[in-house]
C-alpha positions in Angstrom: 75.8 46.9 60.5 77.0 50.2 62.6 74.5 51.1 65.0 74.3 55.0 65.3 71.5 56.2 67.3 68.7 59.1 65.9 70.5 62.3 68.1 73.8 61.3 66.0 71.7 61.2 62.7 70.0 64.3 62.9 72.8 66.1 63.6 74.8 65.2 61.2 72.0 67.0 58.8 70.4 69.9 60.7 71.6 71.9 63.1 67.7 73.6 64.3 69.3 76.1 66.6 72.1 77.1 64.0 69.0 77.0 61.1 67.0 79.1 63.2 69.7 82.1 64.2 70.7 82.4 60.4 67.1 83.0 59.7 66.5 85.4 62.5 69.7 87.1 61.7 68.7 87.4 57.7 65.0 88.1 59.1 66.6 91.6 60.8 69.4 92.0 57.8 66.6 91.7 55.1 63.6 93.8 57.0 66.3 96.7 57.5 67.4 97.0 54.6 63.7 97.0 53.3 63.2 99.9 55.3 66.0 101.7 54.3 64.9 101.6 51.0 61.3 102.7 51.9 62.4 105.3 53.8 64.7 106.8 51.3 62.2 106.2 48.3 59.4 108.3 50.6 61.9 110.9 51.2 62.8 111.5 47.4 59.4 111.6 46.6 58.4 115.0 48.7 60.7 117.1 46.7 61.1 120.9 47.4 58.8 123.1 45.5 56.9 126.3 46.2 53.0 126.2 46.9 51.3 122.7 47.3 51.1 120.0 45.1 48.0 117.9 43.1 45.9 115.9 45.7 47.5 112.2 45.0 50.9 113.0 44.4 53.1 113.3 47.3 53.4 117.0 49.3 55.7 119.4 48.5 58.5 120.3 50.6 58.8 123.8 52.4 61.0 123.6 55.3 62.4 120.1 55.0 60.6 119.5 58.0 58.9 116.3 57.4 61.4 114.7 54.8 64.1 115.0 57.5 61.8 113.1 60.1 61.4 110.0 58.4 62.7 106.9 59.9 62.9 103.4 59.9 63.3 100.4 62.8 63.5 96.8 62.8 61.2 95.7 65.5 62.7 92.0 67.5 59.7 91.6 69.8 57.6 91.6 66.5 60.1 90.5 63.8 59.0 93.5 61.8 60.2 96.7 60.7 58.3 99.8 61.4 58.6 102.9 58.3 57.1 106.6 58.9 57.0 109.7 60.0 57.3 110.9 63.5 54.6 112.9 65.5 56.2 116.3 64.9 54.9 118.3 67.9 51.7 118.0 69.8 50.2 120.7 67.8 50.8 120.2 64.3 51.4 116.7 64.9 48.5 115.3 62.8 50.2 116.4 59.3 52.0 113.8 58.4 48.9 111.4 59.0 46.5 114.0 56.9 49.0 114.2 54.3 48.8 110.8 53.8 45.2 110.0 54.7 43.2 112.8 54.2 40.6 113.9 56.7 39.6 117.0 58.1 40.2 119.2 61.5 39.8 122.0 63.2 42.2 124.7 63.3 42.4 127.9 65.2 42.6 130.9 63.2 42.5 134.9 64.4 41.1 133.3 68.0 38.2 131.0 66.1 37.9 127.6 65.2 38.0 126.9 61.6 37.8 123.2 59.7 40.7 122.6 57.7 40.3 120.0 55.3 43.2 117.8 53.6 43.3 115.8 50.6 45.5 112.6 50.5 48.6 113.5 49.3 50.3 110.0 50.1 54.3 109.7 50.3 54.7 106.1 52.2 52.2 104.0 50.6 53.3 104.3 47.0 57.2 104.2 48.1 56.4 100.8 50.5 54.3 99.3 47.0 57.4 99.9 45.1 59.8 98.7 47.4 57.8 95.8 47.9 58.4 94.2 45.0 62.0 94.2 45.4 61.7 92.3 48.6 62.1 88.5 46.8 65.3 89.5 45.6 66.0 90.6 49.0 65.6 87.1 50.4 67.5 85.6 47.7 70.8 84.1 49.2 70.0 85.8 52.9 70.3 82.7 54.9 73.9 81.6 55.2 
């Protein structure tokens, strides 16, 4: 009978540390690419067009302002990735979160304070729901 001891057993079949940096590596790979594809299916979505659009579908494009300040990141701490819109400026700020939400503020117009309301016009949701679906096939093979 050979004697081998447990250590030289084990790894000869799994490698924990090699296991678990594949996975963290396909993790990042997989989650980025995710949010690439969110991000750009959010973007195509706001499509230039004058005036506003129905309440539901997603806004309408002016100044290119929003589609151009979409972005994606792949957070380590977390092992997530994060997909939206940044704050635009301090005043305006709030739009991309109305756009999507809905809600209702106050505005300052002529030197008085007005309530502007805003009806969901979502752009992330329906393009992360889509996306979402893919994701199996995005796993598929990943860890190598």
């Amino acid at each position: 009978m050979i004697g081998l001891r447990l250590d030289q057993v084990t790894s000869r079949f799994f490698d924990r540390q090699r296991v678990l940096a594949a996975t963290t590596r396909a993790q990042r790979r997989v989650l980025s690419r995710f949010g690439a594809f969110v991000r750009r299916r959010s973007q195509t979505s706001i499509r230039p067009r004058k005036g506003t659009s129905r309440p539901g579908a997603p806004p309408h494009s002016h100044t290119g302002l929003l589609r151009r300040n979409i972005y994606f990141s792949y957070e380590p701490n977390r092992r997530s990735v994060v997909i939206g819109p940044v704050r635009l400026n301090a005043k305006g700020g709030d739009a991309p979160r109305l756009l999507e939400t809905g809600g209702r503020i106050m505005r300052r117009r002529g030197g008085r304070l007005h309530p502007a309301i805003y009806r969901p016009r979502p752009f992330m949701r329906p393009a992360f729901e889509a996306e979402q679906q893919k994701l199996p096939s995005l796993w598929a093979k990943s860890v190598r």
